[in-house]
C-alpha positions in Angstrom: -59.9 -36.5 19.3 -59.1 -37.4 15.8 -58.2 -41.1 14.6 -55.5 -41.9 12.3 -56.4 -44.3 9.6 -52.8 -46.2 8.6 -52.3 -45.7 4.6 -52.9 -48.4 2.9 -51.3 -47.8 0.1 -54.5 -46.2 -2.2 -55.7 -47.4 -5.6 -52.4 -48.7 -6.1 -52.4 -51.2 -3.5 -56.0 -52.5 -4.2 -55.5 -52.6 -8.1 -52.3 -54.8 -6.9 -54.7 -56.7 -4.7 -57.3 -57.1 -7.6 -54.7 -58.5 -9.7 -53.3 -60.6 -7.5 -56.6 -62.0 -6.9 -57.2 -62.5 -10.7 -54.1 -64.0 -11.0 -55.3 -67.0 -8.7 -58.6 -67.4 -10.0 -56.8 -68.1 -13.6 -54.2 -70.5 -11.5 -57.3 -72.2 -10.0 -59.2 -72.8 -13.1 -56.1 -73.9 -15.0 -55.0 -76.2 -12.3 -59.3 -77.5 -12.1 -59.0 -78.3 -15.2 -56.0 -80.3 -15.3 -57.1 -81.8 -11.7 -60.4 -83.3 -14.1 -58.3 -84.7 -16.7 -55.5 -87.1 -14.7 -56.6 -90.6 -13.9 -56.5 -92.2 -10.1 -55.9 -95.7 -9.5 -55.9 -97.7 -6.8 -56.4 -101.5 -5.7 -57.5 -104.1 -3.2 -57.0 -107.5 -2.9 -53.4 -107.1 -3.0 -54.0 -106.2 -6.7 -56.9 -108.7 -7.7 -58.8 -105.5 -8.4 -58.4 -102.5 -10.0 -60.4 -99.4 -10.0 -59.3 -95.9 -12.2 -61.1 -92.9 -11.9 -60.6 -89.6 -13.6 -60.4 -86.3 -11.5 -64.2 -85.9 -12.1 -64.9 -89.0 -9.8 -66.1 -91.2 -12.8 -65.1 -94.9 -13.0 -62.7 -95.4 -15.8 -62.0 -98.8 -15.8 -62.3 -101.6 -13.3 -60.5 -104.8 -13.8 -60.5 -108.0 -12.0 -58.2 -110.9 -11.8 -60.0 -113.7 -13.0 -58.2 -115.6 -10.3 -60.5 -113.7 -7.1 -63.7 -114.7 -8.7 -65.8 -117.1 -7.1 -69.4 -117.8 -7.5 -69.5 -118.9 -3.7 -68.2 -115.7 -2.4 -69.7 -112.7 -4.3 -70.0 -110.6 -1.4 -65.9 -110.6 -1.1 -65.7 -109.1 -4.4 -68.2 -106.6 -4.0 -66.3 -105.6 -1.0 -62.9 -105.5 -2.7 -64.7 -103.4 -5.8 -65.8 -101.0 -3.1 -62.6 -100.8 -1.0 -60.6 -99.7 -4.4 -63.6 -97.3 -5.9 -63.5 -95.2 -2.4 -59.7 -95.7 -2.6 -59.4 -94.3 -6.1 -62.1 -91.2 -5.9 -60.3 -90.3 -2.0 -56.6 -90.3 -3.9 -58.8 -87.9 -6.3 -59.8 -85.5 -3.9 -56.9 -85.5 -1.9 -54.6 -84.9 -4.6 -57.0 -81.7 -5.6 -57.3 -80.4 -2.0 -53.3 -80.4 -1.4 -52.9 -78.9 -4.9 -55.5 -76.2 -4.9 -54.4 -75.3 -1.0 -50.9 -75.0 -2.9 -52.1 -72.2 -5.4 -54.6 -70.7 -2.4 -51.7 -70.6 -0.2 -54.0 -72.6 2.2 -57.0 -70.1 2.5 -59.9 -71.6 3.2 -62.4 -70.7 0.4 -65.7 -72.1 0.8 -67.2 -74.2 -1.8 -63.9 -75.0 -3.3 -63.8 -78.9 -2.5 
């Protein structure tokens, strides 16, 4: 008893596949790159501080109302420099994840986030 392989099309359909797959390696890389150049803010402290990161995860710029500062409580503004750090690099890597699973078309590629 023989088996019938479906066609798959031949070397046409995988050189349509290969370039189809280069195509989104050059989407990904141009979309990375843009993903490392925007800047992410976000604040705590109902805007006391302010903490930008860029899409790389590096601190930008943190600024603090001089208003929250108090020598008595320096544990509330560490907390409230923390809160808006996390805040900032998770807006980051969210923004890349839903981006890159746009030009992926939401396969799951290891390594990639």
């Amino acid at each position: 008893m023989k088996v019938r392989i479906p066609n798959s099309g031949g070397p046409g359909n995988m050189n349509q596949m290969l370039k189809q797959a280069q195509k989104m390696q050059e989407d990904m890389a141009a979309l990375q790159e843009d993903l490392e150049q925007r800047e992410y803010t976000a604040s705590s402290g109902g805007g006391m501080v302010e903490v930008t990161v860029d899409g790389k995860h590096f601190i930008k710029s943190i600024k603090i109302n001089p208003d929250i500062v108090d020598a008595e409580d320096v544990e509330m503004l560490e907390d409230l420099i923390t809160v808006a750090v996390n805040e900032a690099i998770g807006n980051a890597a969210k923004t890349a994840e839903e981006e890159m699973g746009a030009v992926t078309g939401g396969m799951n590629i290891p390594g990639l986030f």
